[in-house]
C-alpha positions in Angstrom: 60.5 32.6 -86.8 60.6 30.6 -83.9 63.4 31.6 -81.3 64.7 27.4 -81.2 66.3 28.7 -84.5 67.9 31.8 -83.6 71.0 30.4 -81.6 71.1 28.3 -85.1 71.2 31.2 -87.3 74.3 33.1 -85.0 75.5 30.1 -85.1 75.8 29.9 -88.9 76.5 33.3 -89.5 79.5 33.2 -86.8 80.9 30.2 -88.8 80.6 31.9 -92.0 82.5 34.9 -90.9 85.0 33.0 -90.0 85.2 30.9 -92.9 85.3 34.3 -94.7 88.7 36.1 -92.1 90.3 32.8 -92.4 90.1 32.9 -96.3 90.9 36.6 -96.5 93.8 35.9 -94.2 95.5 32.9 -96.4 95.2 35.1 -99.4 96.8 38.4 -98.2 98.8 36.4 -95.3 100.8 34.1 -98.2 100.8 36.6 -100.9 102.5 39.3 -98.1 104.7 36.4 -96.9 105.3 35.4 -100.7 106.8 38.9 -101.5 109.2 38.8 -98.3 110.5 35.9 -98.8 111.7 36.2 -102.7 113.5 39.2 -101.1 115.7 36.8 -99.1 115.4 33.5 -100.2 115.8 31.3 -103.9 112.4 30.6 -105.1 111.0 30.8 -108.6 110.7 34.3 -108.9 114.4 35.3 -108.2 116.1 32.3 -109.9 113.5 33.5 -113.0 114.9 36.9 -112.9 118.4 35.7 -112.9 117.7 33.7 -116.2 116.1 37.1 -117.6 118.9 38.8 -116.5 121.1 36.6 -118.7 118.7 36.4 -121.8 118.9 39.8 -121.5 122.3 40.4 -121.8 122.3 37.4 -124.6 120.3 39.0 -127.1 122.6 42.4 -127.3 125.0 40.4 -128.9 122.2 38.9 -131.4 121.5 41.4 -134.6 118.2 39.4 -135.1 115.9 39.5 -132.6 112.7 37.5 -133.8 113.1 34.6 -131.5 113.5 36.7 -128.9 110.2 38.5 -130.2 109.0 35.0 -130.4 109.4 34.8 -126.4 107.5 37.6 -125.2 104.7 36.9 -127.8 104.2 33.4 -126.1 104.2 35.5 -122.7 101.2 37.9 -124.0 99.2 35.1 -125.3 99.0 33.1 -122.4 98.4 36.1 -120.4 95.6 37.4 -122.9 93.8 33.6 -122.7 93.6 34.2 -118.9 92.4 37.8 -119.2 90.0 36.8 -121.6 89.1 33.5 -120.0 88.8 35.8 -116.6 85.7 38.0 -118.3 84.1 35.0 -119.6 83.9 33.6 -116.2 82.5 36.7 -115.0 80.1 37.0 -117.2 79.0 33.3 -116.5 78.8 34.1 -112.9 76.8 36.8 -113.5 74.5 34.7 -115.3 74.2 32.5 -112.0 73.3 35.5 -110.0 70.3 36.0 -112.4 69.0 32.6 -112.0 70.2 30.8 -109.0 67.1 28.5 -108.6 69.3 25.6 -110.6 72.2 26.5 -109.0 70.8 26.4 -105.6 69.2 22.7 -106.4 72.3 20.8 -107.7 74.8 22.2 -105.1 71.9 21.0 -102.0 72.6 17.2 -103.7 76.2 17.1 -102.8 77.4 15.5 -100.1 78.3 17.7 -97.0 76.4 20.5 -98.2 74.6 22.8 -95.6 71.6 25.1 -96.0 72.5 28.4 -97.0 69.9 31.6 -97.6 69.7 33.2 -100.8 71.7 36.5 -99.7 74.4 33.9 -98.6 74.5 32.2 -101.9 74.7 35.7 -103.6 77.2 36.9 -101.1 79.9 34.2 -102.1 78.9 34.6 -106.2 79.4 38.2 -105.7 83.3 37.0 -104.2 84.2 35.5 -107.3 83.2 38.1 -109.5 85.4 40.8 -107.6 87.7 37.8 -107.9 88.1 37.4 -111.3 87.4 40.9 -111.9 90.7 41.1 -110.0 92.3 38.8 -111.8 91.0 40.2 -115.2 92.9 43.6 -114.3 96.1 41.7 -113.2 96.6 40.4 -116.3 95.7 43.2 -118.7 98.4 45.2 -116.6 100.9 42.4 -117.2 99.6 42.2 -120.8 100.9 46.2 -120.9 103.7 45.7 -119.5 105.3 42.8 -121.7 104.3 44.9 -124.4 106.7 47.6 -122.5 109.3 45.0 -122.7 109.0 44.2 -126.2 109.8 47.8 -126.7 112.9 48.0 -124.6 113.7 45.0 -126.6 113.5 46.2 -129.8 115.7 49.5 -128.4 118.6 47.1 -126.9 121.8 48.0 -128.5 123.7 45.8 -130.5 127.0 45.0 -129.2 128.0 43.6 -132.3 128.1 46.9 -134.4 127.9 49.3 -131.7 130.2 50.5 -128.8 128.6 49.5 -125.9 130.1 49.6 -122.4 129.8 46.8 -120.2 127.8 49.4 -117.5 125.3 50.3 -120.2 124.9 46.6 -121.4 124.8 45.2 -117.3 121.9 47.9 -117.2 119.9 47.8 -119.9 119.8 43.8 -119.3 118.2 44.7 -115.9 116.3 47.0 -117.0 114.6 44.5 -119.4 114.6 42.0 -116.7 113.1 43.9 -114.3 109.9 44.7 -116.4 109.8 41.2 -117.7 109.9 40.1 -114.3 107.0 42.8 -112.7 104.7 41.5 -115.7 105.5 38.0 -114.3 104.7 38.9 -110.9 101.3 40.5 -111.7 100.4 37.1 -114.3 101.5 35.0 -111.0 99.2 37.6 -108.5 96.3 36.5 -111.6 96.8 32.7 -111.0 96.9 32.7 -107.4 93.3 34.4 -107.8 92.4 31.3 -109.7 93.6 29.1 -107.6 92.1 30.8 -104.3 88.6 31.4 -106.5 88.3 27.1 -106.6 88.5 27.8 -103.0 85.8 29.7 -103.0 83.7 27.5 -105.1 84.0 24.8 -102.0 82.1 27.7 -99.5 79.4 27.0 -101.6 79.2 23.5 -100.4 80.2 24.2 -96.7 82.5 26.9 -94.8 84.5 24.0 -93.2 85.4 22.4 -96.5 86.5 25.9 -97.9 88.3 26.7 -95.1 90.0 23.5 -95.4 90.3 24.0 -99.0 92.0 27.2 -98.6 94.8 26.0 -96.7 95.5 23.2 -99.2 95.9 26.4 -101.7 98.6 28.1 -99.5 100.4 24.5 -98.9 100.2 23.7 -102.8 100.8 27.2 -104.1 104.1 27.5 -101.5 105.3 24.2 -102.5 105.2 25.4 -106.0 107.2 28.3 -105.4 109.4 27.7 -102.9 110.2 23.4 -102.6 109.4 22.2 -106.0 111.1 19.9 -108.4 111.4 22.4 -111.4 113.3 25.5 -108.9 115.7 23.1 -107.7 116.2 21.9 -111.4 116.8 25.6 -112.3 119.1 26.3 -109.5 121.2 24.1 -111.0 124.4 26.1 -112.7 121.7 29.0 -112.0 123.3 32.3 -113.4 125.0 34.8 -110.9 
């Protein structure tokens, strides 16, 4: 190897770690920053737990439950197309890995894309499958724990023939909120991983595009949560 290319090849690899702390730092960085702030400030999470709060207390005082039954059904099948979409991607990636010849050819056509080794390539593959590996366990937890909710559901008691007082009722509506809501936040901690793992999918291309791209995730993702249409829509005649 002739020693013109060294400074190169620190030069790339110094790029690529940085690409890779930068990355690593959005990720944890917002989803640490995420978790503070619901504690203090109106965002979707909190105004979403003050609706389940209410629902909660709502369907004590209904003696047939189905539509509520209905709810959490839609929540476990949206959460077991992502865990099941989550493997499938994995196993396609996996695929990849096996035969990254193709792979390697179309990506060097794009625009902007740099020359990248073989251990590089299989370096940012082998990110995504820990990704969506990840994301695969986040929502098979959250998948568990709706199904916890549906239980507490079905072991509400009826206010209508029952003598319930308004403690018990104010508790057991939080209590079913409060699992509700930690499925929800593990299903959201899924889709962030999505969202961050089309980050990912720019490195392949070139570290300053997924750097860039990265950024745009945190900006769209805390837009979303925290300045969207839809959550000031809900705040209005939000529940106490």
């Amino acid at each position: 190897m002739p020693d013109r290319w060294l400074p190169e090849m620190a030069a790339g690899l110094w790029l690529e770690a940085l690409a890779f702390a930068w990355f690593m730092a959005c990720w944890i960085g917002y989803t640490r920053f995420a978790k503070r702030r619901s504690a203090t400030d109106v965002c979707l999470s909190s105004v979403m737990h003050m609706y389940r709060v209410q629902w909660a207390r709502a369907l004590m005082s209904r003696g047939n439950r189905m539509s509520d039954m209905s709810v959490i059904a839609t929540f476990e099948r949206n959460m077991a197309f992502f865990g099941s979409s989550s493997l499938i991607i994995v196993a396609g990636l996996l695929t990849m890995l096996g035969n990254l010849g193709d792979a390697i050819e179309l990506l060097a056509s794009l625009p902007f894309s740099i020359d990248q080794s073989l251990l590089q390539w299989e370096g940012k593959l082998s990110l995504l499958v820990v990704m969506f590996v990840y994301a695969f366990f986040k929502f098979s937890w959250a998948m568990r724990q709706i199904g916890f909710a549906a239980i507490l559901i079905g072991a509400a008691p009826e206010t209508q023939t029952q003598q319930v007082s308004e403690q018990e009722q104010r508790d057991t509506a939080e209590r079913i909120a409060r699992v509700v809501s930690m499925a929800g936040h593990h299903f959201n901690f899924g889709i962030r991983t999505y969202y961050f793992a089309l980050a990912v999918l720019a490195w392949l291309i070139n570290p300053w595009i997924f750097m860039a791209s990265a950024g745009l995730v945190v900006y769209v993702l805390y837009r979303r949560e925290f300045a969207s249409s839809v959550l000031r829509t809900l705040m209005t005649n939000a529940p106490p």
